[in-house]
C-alpha positions in Angstrom: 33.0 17.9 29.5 31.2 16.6 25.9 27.9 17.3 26.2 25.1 17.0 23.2 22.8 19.2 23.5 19.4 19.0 21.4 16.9 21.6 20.2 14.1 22.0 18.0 11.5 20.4 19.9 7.9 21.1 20.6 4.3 21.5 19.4 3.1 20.6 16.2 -0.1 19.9 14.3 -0.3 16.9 12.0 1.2 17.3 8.5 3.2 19.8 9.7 7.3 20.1 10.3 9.6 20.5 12.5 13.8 20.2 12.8 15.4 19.0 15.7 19.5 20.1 16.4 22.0 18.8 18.5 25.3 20.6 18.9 27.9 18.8 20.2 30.6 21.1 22.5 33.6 20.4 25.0 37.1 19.0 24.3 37.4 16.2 22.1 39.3 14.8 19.0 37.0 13.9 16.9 33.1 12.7 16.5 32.4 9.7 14.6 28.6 8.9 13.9 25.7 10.9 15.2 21.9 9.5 15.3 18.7 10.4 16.2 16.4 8.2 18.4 12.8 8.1 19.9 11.4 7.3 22.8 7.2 6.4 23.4 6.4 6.0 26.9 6.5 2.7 28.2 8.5 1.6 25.2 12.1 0.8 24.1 14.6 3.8 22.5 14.5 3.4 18.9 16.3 4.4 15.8 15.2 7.2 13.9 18.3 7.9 11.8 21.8 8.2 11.5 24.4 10.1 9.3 28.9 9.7 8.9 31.1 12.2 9.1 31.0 11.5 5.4 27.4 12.2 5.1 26.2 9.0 4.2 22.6 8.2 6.2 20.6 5.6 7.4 17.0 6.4 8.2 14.3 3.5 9.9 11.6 2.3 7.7 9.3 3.9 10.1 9.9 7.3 8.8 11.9 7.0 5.6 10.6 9.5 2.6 9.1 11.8 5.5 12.1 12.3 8.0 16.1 13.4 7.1 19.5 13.9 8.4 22.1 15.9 7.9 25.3 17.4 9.6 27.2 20.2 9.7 30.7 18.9 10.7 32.0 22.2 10.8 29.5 23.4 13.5 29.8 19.9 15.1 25.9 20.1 14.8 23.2 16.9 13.4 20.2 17.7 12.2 16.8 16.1 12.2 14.3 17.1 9.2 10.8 16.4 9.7 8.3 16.5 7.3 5.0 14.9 7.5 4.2 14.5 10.6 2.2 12.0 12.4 0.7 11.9 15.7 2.4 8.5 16.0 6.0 10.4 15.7 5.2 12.0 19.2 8.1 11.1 21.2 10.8 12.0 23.1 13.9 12.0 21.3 17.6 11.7 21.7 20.8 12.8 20.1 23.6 10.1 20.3 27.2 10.9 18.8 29.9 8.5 19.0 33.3 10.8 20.4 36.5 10.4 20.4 37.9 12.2 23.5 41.5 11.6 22.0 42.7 9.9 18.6 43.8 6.6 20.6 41.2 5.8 22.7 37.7 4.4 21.4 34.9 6.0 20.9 32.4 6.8 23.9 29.0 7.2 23.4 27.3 10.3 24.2 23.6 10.7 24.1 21.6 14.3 24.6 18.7 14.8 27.4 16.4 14.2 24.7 13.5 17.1 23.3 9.8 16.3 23.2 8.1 16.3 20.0 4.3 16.4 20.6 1.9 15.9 17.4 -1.7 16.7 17.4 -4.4 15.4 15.1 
C-alpha cells in the first residue's frame, strides 16, 4: 500500500550531475525521516544521506561538499543532488523513509527498489 518509488537514475560521465527522486504514495499518516543509500556489488548498503521533516540533513563523509538532500514535504518527495561525480559513486541506490501508517503505531521502514547510477571515467 506505501510504496517509494525512486527516479533519476542512469548514465553519467565523470564530473558530471545527476538528481535522484523518490516519491513516496499510498495511505499513511505521516513520514518521518527519509535517506538515501548506496549499494556496490559485493558490498554492504551504505549511507549516503538523510534529511527531517524539518529539513535538517546529514550527509556521509564520503560525499559531503559534492552530494545534497532535500525534501519536498508537500509532494511527499526526497531528493538526491549530485554534483561531482565520481566513478567510485557508481552504485545502486535506495530510498528509505521511515512511515507512520497511523499516528499510534511506530514507524515502519520503507525502502525503494533502488535506481542505478553508473559513472564513466
Amino acid at each position: 500500500q506505501v510504496q517509494l518509488v525512486e527516479s533519476g537514475g542512469g548514465l553519467v560521465q565523470a564530473g558530471g550531475s545527476l538528481r535522484l527522486s523518490c516519491s513516496v504514495s499510498g495511505i499513511f499518516a505521516s513520514i518521518f525521516v527519509m535517506g538515501w543509500y548506496r549499494q556496490f556489488p559485493g558490498k554492504q548498503r551504505e549511507l549516503v544521506a538523510t534529511v527531517t521533516t524539518g529539513g535538517t540533513t546529514n550527509i556521509a563523509d564520503s560525499v559531503k561538499g559534492r552530494f545534497s538532500i532535500s525534501r519536498d514535504n508537500a509532494k511527499n518527495t526526497a531528493y538526491l543532488q549530485m554534483n561531482s561525480l565520481k566513478p567510485e559513486d557508481s552504485a545502486v541506490y535506495y530510498c528509505n523513509a521511515d512511515v507512520k501508517i497511523r499516528m499510534i503505531a511506530p514507524a515502519t521502514p520503507y525502502w525503494g527498489k533502488g535506481t542505478l547510477v553508473t559513472v564513466s571515467s
